[in-house]
C-alpha positions as a Markdown table, in Angstrom:
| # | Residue | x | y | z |
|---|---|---|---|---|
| 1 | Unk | 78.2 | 117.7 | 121.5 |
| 2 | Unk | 81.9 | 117.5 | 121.9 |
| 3 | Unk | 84.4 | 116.0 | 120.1 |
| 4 | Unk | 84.8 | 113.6 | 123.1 |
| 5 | Unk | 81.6 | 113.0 | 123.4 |
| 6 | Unk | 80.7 | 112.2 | 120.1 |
| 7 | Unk | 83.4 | 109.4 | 120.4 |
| 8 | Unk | 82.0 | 108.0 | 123.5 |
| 9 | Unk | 78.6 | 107.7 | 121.8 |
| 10 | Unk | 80.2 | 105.9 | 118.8 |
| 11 | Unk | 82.3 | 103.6 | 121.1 |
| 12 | Unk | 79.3 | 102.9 | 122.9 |
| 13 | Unk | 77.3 | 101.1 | 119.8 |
| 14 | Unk | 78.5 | 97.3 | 119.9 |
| 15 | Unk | 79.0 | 97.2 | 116.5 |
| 16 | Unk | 80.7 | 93.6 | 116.3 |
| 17 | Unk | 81.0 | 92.8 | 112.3 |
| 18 | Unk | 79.2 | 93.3 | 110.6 |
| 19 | Unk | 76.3 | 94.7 | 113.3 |
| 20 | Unk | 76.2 | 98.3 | 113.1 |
| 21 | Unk | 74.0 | 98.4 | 116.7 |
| 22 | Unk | 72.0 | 101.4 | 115.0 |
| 23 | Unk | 75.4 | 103.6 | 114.8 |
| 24 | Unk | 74.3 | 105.0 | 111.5 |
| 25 | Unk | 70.8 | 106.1 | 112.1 |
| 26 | Unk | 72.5 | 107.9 | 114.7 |
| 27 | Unk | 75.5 | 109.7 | 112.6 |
| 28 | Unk | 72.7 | 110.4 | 109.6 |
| 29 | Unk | 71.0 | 112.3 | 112.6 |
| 30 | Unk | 74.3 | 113.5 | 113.7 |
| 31 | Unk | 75.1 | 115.6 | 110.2 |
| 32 | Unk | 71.7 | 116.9 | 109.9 |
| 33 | Unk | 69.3 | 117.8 | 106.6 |
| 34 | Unk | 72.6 | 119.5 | 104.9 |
| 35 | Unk | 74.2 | 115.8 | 104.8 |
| 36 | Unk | 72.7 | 113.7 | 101.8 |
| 37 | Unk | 73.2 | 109.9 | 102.5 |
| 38 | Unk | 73.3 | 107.3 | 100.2 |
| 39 | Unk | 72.9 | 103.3 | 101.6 |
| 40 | Unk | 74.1 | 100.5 | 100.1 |
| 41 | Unk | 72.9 | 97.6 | 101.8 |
| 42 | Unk | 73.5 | 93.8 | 101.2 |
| 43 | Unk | 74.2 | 90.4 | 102.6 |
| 44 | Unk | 73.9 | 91.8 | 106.1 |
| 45 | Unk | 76.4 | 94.8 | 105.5 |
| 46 | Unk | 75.4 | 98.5 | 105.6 |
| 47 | Unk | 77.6 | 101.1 | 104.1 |
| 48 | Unk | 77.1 | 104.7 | 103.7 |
| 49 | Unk | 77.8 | 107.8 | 101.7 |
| 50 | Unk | 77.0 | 110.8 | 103.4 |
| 51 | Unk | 78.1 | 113.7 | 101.2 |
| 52 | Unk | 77.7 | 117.9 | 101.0 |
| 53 | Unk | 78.3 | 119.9 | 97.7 |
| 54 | Unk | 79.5 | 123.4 | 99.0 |
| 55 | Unk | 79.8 | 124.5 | 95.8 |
| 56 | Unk | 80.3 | 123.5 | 91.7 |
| 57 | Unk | 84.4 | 122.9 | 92.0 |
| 58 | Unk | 84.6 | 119.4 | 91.3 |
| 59 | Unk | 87.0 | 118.8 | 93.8 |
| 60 | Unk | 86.2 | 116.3 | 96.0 |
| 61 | Unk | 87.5 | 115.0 | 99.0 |
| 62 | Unk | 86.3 | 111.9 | 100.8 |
| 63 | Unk | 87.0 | 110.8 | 104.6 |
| 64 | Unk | 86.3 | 107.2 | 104.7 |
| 65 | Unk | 86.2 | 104.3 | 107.8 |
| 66 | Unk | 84.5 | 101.5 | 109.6 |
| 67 | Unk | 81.9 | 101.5 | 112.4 |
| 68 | Unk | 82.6 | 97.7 | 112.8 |
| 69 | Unk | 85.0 | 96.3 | 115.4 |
| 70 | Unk | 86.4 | 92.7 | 116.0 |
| 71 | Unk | 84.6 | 91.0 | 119.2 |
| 72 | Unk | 86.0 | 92.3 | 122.8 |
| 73 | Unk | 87.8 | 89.0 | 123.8 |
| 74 | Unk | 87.9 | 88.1 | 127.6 |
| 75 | Unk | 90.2 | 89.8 | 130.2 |
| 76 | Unk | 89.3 | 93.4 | 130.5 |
| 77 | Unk | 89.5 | 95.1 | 133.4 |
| 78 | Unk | 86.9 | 97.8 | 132.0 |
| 79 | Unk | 83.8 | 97.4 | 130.3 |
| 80 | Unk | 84.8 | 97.5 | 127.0 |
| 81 | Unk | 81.8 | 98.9 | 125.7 |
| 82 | Unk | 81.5 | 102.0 | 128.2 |
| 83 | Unk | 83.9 | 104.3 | 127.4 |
| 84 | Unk | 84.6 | 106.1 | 130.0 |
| 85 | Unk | 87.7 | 108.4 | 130.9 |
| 86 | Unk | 89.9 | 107.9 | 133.0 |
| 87 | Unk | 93.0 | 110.1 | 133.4 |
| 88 | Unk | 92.6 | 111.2 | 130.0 |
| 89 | Unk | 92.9 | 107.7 | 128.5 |
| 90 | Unk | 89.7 | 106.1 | 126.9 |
| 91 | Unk | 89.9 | 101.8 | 126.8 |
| 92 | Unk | 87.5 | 100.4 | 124.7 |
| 93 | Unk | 87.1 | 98.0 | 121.9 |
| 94 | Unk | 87.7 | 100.2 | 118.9 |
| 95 | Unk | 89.4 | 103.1 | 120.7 |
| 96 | Unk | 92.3 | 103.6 | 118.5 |
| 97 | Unk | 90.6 | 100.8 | 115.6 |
| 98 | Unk | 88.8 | 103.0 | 114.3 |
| 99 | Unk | 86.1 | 105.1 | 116.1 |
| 100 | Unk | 88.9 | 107.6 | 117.3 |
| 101 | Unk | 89.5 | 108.4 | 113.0 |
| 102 | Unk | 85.1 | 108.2 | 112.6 |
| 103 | Unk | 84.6 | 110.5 | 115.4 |
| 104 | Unk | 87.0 | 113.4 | 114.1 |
| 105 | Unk | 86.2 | 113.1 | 110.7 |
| 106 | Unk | 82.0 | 113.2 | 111.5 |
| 107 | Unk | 82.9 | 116.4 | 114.0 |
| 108 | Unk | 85.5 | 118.0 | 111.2 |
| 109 | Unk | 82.9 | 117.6 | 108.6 |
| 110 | Unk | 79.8 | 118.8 | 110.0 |
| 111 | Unk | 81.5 | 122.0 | 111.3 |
| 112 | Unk | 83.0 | 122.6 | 108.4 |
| 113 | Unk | 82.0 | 126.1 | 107.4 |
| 114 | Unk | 83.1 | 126.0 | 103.7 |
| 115 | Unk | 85.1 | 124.1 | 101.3 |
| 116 | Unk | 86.2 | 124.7 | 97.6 |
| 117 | Unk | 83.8 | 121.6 | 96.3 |
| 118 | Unk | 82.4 | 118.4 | 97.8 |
| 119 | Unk | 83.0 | 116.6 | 101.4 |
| 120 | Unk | 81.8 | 113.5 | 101.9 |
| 121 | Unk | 82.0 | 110.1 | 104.4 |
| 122 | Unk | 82.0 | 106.9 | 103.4 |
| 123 | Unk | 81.5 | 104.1 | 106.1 |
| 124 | Unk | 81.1 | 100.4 | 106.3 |
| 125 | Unk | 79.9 | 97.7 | 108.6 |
| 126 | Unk | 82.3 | 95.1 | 107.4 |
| 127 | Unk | 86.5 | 96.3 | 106.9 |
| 128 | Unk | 87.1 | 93.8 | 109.9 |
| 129 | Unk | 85.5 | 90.9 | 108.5 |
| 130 | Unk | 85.8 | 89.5 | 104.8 |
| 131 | Unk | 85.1 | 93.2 | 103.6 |
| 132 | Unk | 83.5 | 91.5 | 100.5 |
| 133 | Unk | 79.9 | 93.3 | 100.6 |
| 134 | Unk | 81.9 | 96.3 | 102.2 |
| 135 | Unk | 83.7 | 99.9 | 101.0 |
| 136 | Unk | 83.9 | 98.3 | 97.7 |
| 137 | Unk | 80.6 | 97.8 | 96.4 |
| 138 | Unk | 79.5 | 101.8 | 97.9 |
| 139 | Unk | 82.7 | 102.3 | 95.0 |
| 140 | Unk | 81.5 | 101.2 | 92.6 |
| 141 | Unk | 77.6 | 102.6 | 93.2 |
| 142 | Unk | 79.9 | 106.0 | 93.6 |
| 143 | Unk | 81.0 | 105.0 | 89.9 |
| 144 | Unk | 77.8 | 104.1 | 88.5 |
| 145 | Unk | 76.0 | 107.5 | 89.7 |
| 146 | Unk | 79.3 | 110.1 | 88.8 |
| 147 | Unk | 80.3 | 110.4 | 92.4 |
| 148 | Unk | 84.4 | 108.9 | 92.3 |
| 149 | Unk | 86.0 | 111.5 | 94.9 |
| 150 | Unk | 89.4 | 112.3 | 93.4 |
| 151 | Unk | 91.1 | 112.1 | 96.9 |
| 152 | Unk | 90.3 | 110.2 | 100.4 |
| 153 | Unk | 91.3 | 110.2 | 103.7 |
| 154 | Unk | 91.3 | 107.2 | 105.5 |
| 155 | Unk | 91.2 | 107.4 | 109.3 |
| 156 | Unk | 93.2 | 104.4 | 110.4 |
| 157 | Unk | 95.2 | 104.5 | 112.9 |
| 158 | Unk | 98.8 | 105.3 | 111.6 |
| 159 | Unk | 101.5 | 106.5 | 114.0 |
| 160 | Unk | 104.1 | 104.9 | 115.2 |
| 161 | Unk | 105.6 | 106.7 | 118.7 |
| 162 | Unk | 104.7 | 110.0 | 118.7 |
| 163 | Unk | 100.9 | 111.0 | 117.4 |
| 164 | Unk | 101.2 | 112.7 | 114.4 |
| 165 | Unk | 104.6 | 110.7 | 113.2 |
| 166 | Unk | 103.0 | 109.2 | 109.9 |
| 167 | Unk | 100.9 | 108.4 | 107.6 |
| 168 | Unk | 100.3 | 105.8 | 105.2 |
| 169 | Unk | 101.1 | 106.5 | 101.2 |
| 170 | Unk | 100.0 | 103.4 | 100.5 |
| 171 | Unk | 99.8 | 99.6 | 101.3 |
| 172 | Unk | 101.1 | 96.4 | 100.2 |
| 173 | Unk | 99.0 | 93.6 | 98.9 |
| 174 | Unk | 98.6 | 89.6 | 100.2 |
| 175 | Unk | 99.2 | 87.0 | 98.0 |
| 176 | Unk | 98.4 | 83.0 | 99.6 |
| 177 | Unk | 100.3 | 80.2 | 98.1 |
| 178 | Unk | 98.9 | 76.7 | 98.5 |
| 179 | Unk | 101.9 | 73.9 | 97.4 |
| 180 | Unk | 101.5 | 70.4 | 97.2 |
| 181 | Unk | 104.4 | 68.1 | 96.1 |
| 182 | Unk | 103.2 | 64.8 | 95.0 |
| 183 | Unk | 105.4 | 61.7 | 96.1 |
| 184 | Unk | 105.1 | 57.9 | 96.4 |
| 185 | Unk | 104.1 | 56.6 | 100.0 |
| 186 | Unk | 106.5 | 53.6 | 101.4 |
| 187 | Unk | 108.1 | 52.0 | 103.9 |
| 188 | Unk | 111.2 | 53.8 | 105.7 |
| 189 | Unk | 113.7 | 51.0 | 105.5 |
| 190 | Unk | 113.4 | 50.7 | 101.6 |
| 191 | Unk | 113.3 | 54.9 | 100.7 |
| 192 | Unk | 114.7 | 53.9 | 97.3 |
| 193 | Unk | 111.3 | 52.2 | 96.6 |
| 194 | Unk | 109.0 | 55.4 | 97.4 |
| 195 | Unk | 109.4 | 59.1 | 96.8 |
| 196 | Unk | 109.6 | 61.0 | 99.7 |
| 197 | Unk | 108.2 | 64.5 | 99.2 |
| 198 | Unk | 110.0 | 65.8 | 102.4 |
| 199 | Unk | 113.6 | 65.0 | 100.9 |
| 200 | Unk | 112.4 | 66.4 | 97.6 |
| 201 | Unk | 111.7 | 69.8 | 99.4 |
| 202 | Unk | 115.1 | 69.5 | 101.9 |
| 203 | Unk | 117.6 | 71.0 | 99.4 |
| 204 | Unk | 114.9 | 73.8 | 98.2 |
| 205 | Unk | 113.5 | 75.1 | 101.2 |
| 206 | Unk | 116.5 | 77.6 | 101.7 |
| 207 | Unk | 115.4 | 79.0 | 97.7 |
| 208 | Unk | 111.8 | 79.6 | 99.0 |
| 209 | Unk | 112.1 | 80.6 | 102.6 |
| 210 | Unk | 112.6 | 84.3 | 103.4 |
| 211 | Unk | 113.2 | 84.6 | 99.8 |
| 212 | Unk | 112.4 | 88.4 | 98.4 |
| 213 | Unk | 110.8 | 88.8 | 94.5 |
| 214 | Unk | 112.2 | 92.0 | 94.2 |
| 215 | Unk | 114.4 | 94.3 | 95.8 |
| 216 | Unk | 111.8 | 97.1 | 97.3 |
| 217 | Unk | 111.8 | 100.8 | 96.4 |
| 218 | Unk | 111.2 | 104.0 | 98.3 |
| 219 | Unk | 107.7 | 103.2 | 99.6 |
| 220 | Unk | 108.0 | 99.7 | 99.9 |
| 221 | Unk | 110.4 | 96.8 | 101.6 |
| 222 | Unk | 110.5 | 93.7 | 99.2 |
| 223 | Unk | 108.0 | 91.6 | 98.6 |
| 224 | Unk | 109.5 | 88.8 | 101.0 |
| 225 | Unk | 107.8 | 84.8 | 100.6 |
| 226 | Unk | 107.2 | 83.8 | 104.0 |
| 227 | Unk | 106.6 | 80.2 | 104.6 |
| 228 | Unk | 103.9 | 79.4 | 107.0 |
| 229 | Unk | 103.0 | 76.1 | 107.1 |
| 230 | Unk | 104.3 | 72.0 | 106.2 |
| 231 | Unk | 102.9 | 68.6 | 106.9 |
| 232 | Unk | 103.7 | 65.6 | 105.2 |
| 233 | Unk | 103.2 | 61.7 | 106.8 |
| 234 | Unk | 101.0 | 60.3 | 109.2 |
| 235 | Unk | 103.2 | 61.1 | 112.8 |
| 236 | Unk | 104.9 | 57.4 | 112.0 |
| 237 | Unk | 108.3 | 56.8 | 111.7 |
| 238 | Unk | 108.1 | 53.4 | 109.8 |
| 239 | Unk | 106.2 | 55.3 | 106.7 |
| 240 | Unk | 107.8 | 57.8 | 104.3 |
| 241 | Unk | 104.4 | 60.5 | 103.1 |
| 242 | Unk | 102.7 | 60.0 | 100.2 |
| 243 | Unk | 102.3 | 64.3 | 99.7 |
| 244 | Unk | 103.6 | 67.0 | 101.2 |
| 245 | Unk | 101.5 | 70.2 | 101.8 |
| 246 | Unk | 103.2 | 73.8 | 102.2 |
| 247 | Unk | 101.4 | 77.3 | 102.5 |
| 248 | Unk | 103.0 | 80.9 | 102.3 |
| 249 | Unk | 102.0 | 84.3 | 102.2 |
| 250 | Unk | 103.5 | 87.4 | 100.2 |
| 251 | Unk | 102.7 | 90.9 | 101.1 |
| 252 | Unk | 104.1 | 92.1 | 97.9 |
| 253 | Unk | 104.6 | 96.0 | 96.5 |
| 254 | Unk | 103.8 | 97.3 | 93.3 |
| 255 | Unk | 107.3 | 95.5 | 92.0 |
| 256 | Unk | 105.3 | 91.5 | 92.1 |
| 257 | Unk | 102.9 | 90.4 | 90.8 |
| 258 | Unk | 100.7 | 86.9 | 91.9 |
| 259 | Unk | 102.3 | 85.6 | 88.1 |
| 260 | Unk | 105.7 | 87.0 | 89.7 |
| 261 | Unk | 105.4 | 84.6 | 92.5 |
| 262 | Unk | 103.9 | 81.5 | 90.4 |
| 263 | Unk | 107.0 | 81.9 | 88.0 |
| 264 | Unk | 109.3 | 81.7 | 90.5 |
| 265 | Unk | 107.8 | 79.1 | 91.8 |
| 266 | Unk | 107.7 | 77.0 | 88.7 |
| 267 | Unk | 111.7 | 77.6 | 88.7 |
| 268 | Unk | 112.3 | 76.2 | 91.7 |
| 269 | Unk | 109.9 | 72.9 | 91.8 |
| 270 | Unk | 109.4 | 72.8 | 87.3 |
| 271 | Unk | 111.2 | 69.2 | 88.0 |
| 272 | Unk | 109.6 | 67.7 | 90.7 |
| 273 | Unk | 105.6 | 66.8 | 90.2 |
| 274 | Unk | 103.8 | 69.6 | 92.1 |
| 275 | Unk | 100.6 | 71.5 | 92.1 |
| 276 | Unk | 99.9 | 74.9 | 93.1 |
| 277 | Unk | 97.1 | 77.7 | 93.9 |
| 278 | Unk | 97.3 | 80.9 | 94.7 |
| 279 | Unk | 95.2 | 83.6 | 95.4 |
| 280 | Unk | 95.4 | 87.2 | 96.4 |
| 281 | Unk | 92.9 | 89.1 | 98.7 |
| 282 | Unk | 94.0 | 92.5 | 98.2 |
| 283 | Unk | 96.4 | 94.2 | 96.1 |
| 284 | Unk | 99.1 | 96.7 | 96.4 |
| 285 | Unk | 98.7 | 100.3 | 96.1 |
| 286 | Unk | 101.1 | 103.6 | 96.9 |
| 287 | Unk | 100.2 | 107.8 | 96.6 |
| 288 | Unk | 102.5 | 109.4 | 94.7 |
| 289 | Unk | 104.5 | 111.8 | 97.2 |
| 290 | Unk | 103.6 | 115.1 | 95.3 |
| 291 | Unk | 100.1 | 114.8 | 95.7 |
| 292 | Unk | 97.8 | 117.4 | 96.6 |
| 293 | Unk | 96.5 | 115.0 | 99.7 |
| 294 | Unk | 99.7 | 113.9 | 100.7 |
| 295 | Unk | 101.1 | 117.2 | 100.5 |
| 296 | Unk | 98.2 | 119.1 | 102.2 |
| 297 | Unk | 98.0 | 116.4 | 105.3 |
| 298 | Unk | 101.6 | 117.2 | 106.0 |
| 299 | Unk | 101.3 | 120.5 | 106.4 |
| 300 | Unk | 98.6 | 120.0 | 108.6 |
| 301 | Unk | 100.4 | 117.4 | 111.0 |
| 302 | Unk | 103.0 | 120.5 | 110.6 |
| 303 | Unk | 101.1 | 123.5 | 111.5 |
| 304 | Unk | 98.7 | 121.8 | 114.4 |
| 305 | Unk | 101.0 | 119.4 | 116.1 |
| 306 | Unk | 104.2 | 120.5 | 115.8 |
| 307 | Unk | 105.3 | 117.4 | 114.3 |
| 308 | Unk | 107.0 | 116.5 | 110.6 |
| 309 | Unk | 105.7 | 113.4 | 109.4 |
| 310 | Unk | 107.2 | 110.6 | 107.9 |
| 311 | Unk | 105.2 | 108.5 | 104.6 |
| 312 | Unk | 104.6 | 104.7 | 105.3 |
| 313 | Unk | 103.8 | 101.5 | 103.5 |
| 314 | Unk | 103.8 | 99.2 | 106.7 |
| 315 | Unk | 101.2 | 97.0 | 108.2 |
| 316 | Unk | 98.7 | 95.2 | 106.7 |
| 317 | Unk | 95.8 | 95.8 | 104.9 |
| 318 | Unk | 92.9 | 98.6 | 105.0 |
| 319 | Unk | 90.1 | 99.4 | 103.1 |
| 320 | Unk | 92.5 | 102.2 | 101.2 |
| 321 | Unk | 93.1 | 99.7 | 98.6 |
| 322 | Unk | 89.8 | 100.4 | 97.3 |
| 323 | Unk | 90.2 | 103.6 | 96.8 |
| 324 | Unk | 93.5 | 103.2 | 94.8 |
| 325 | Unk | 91.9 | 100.5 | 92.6 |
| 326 | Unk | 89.4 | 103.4 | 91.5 |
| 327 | Unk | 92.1 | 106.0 | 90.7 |
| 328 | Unk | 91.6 | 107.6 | 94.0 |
| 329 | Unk | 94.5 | 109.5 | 95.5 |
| 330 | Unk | 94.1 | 107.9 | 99.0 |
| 331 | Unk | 96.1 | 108.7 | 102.2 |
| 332 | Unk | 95.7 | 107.0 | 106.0 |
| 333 | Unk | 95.9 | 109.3 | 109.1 |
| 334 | Unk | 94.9 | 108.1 | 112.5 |
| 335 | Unk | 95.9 | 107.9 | 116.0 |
| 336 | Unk | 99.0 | 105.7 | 117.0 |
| 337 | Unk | 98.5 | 102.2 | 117.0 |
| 338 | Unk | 99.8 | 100.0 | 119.5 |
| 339 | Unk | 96.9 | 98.3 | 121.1 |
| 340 | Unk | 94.8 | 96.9 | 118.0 |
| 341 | Unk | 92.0 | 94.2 | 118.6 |
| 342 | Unk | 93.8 | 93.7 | 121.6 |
| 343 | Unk | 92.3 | 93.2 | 125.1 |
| 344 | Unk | 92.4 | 97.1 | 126.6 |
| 345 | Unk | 92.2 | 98.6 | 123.5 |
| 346 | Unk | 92.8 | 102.7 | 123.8 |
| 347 | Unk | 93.8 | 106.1 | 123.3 |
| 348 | Unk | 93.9 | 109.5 | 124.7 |
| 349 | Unk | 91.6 | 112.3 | 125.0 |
| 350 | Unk | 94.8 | 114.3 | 123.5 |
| 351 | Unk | 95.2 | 112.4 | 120.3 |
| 352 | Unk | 91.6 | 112.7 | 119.3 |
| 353 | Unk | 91.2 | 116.3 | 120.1 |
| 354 | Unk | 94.4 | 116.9 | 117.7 |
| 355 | Unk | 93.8 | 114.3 | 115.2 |
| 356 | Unk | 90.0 | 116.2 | 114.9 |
| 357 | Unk | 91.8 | 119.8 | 114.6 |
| 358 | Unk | 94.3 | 118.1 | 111.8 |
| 359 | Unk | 91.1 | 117.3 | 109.8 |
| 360 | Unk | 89.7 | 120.2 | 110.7 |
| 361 | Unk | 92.9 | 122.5 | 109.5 |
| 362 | Unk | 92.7 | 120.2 | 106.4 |
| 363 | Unk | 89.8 | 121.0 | 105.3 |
| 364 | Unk | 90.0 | 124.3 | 105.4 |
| 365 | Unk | 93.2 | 124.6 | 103.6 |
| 366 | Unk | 92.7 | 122.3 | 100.9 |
């Protein structure tokens, strides 16, 4: 089976979140008897740890994805399901997010001939929904039993313009604000007799919106509060509103913290009579520059395509952060992305065939 082929097969499960449509019986068949697998199954989410110990070196190096994709949408002009090719160029739902990285990781890895140490997989069902049940309870089996890797390689698509043209050092984390400023309902022509929430805010808006906690670093851009979403009132103009409700969202670096953002909250609104939540669904993480991984897939990128990559913090979020919670010195590497969960999803023939011999090249140098 060819690289190529091998992709097709995977693109061809419609595996919808968290359904893996029987893609994992099929890549535990795919590695063979010399592949152990370890599941880790709950609440409707399968993950598995497919892993090969070459020899005693406890170096360890883990390639890690999802065989889950987000549902097709309407307006396809292909089925997005078949996966065929067409002037080199495959479109299908989870082309380029992320069966392309699956694919050349699964071929690297099972023809790998040697490596100083342990290889392994790791793959969930559930990175595009709430992940909860996902990558992070296989980590922290992997902890239980002795089997951390100390480096992983994460197969998201990362490249910008020209395949090959970054990767991802690390990722910044979401923190959700939830604001509510409490006022006194009344009627319009007598303001002085209510408090209006709305005026309250006016004059503070311009301290909160846009505003950045800190002033970034080398991996990271600030950590920027980005309003996205107020109501107050009851779409009159005779009655001023009894609350007013405000949301934002921080994608913050290593520099903030979620107490970062409720101090500097407190400072701004400490005088009116406000409440506020927050929570944070994933937190930041970053790969020092000088390690071995980050180091090694450069040279890689270097030697097979030519190309000299640049490190990257950009985007959202990825199952990486998992990996950097448990000490793991974790790197992305994919195909470029540009059509995402979008209708016509894709990627080429080339990028796949180079983004394979990358892994491949990796693994034997490492």
């Amino acid at each position: 089976m060819t690289i190529i082929e091998l992709f097709q097969k995977l693109l061809r499960f419609k595996s919808i979140t968290p359904n893996d449509d029987g893609a994992f019986d099929f890549i535990e068949e795919y590695l063979g008897q010399d592949w152990t697998c370890i599941k880790v199954d709950m609440e409707g989410v399968k993950n598995r740890f497919y892993y090969k110990k070459f020899n005693e070196n406890p170096q360890h190096l883990c390639f890690a994805g999802h065989i889950d994709v987000v549902p097709t949408g309407e307006g396809w002009a292909v089925d997005p399901f078949a996966a065929d090719v067409v002037d080199g160029v495959i479109t299908a739902r989870g082309a380029q997010d992320m069966k392309s990285g699956d694919a050349a990781f699964l071929y690297a890895c099972k023809n790998a001939k040697n490596f100083d140490g342990t290889l392994s997989i790791l793959l969930t069902s559930d990175e595009e929904g709430e992940g909860t049940y996902g990558t992070i309870k296989m980590l922290e089996h992997l902890k239980e039993i002795n089997m951390i890797p100390n480096y992983a390689v994460v197969a998201e698509p990362t490249c910008e313009v020209v395949f090959g043209d970054a990767i991802k050092v690390g990722r910044r984390g979401s923190i959700n604000g939830y604001l509510t400023i409490q006022g006194k309902q009344g009627h319009a022509a007598y303001p002085e007799k209510g408090i209006n929430p709305v005026h309250q805010i006016a004059p503070l808006l311009e301290k909160i919106a846009g505003y950045d906690l800190d002033n970034g670093d080398e991996y990271f851009a600030p950590s920027k509060l980005v309003i996205t979403d107020i109501r107050a009132g009851m779409q009159v103009t005779n009655v001023t509103p009894n609350k007013l409700d405000l949301m934002f969202n921080v994608r913050n670096s290593t520099n903030t913290k979620k107490e970062d953002v409720e101090a500097y909250i407190e400072k701004i609104f400490g005088h009116l009579n406000y409440t506020l939540r927050t929570t944070q669904g994933s937190y930041p993480f970053v790969t020092n520059k000088e390690s071995k991984v980050v180091k090694a897939m450069e040279t890689s990128i270097k030697e097979v395509l030519g190309v000299t990559t640049k490190h990257s913090t950009a985007g959202g979020t990825s199952d990486a952060r998992y990996f950097g919670a448990f000490g793991i010195e974790a790197i992305e590497f994919g195909v470029i992305n540009d059509t995402i969960h979008s209708v016509g999803e894709r990627t080429t023939v080339k990028e796949v065939e180079g983004l394979t011999a990358v892994f491949e090249d990796l693994i034997a140098k490492f």
